[in-house]
N, C-alpha and C positions, 0 to 999 in steps of 0.2 A: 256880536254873537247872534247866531241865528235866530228866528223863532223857537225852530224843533228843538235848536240845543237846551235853550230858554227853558222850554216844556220837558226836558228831558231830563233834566239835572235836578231837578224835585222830585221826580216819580221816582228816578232811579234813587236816590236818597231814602226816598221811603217804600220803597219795596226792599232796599238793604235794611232796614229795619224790622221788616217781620218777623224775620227768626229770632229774632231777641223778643217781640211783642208775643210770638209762639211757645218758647220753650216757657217765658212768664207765666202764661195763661195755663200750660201742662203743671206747669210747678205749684200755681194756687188750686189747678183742680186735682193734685194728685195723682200724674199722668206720668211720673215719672217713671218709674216703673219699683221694684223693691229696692234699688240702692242709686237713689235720685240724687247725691250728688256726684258719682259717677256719670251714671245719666247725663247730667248738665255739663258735665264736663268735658265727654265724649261731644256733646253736640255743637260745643261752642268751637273748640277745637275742625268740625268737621267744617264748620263754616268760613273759619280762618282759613282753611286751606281751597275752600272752594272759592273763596273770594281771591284770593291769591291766583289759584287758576284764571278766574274770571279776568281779572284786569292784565294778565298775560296776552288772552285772548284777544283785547283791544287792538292790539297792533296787525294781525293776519284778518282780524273782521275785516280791519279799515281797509287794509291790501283788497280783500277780496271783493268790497262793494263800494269801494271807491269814496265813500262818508269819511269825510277827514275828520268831519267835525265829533264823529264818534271818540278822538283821539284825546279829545276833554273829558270824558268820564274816564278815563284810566286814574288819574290820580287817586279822584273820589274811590274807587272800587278796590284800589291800594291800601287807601286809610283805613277803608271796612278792614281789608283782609287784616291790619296793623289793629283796630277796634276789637274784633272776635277773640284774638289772638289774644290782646290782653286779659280780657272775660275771661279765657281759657285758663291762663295762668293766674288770675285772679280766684278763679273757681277755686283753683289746687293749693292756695297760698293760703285762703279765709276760710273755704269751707271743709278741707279737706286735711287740710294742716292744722288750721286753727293756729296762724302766723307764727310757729313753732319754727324759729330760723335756725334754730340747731338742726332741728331736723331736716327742714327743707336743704340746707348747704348738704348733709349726709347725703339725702335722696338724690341730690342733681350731681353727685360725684359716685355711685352705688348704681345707680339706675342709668343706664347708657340710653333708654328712651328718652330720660327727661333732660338729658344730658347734651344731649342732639338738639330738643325741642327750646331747652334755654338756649343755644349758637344761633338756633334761628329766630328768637324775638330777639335775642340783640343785637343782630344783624338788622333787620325788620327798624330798629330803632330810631336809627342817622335818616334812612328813608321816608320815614314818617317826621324827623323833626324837620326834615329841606325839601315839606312840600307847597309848603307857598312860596309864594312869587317874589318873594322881597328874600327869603330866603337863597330861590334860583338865580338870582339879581348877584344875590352877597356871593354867593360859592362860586357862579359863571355858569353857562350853559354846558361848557365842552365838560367842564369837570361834575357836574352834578348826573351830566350823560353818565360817567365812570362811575361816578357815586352807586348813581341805581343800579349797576351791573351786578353790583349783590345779588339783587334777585335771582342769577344762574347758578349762586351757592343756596340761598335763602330754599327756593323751591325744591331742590331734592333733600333736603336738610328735614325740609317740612314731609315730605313724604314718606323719607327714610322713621323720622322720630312715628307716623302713623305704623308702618310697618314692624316697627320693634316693640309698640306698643301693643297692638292684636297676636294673644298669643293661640289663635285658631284658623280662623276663617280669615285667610290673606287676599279674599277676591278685591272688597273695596280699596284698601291701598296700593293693590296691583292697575286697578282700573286707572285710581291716579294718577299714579307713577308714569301709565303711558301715554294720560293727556298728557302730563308735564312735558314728557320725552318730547312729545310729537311737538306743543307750543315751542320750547325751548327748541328743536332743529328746526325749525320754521327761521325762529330767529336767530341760528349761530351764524350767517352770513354776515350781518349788523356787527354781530357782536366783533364779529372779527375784525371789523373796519377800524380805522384810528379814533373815532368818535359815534360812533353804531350809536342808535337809540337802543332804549331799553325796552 
């Protein structure tokens, strides 16, 4: 492993942790705004999805600056997006539920956003449990390639469930929606191939 990467894989680790050291910090000063756990839930949510963009991203940076070794943080920036993600549904499950499973099964068969948003953490799931090495060992390379191919359901899933959830201003999940487009045709060439990365 290089130096850079060496140095890089700590920073990047904690700078994925701010936004959670952030909305902490709004949430004990009050910052939330009048219906804070909404608030928290929308942000955690936002960052699932931005992280998700983010480690998409990995593979056309590397294309376009030649840094392979960038191709080692995709994982790490996957598990974030798989971390928020949980937050997100944790938020809606403890604080917004009050672990009320009757109702929560009502709401994710009733509600077509949350409905979308549960296909996509549990897709999000296998991804996250076969992300180490001993894991990619046991499943094989060529199939854990397949495995991850989730991700070209997982990401419009995630944009879609943002979209049906906003029921005014559709600029931000519009804007999403056409990072994803654009990451995802970057990569449908790969994908097409007998064993594409992901």
């Amino acid at each position: 492993m290089s130096r850079a990467l060496r140095l890089a894989k700590p920073a990047v680790f904690a700078v994925s942790l701010l936004p959670l050291v952030w909305v902490a910090w709004l949430a004990v000063a009050g910052g939330l705004g009048a219906n804070p756990i909404e608030a928290l839930n929308r942000f955690l949510g936002d960052w699932a999805l931005r992280f998700l963009l983010v480690a998409l991203a990995v593979t056309p940076v590397r294309r376009l600056t030649g840094w392979a070794a960038v191709g080692r943080l995709r994982r790490m920036l996957g598990l974030f997006a798989f971390f928020y993600a949980v937050l997100h549904v944790s938020s809606y499950v403890g604080l917004d539920q009050f672990f009320d499973w009757q109702a929560i099964g009502k709401d994710i068969l009733k509600r077509h956003y949350i409905t979308v948003g549960m296909a996509a953490l549990t897709l999000l799931v296998p991804l996250a449990a076969t992300s180490t090495q001993s894991m990619i060992r046991r499943v094989g390379g060529r199939n854990w390639r397949r495995l991850h191919r989730a991700v070209y359901v997982i990401t419009p899933l995630a944009v879609v469930h943002f979209w049906m959830m906003v029921k005014a201003d559709h600029s931000r999940p519009l804007v999403y929606g056409v990072v994803a487009a654009l990451l995802l045709a970057v990569r449908l060439p790969r994908f097409l191939g007998p064993a594409g990365r992901t």
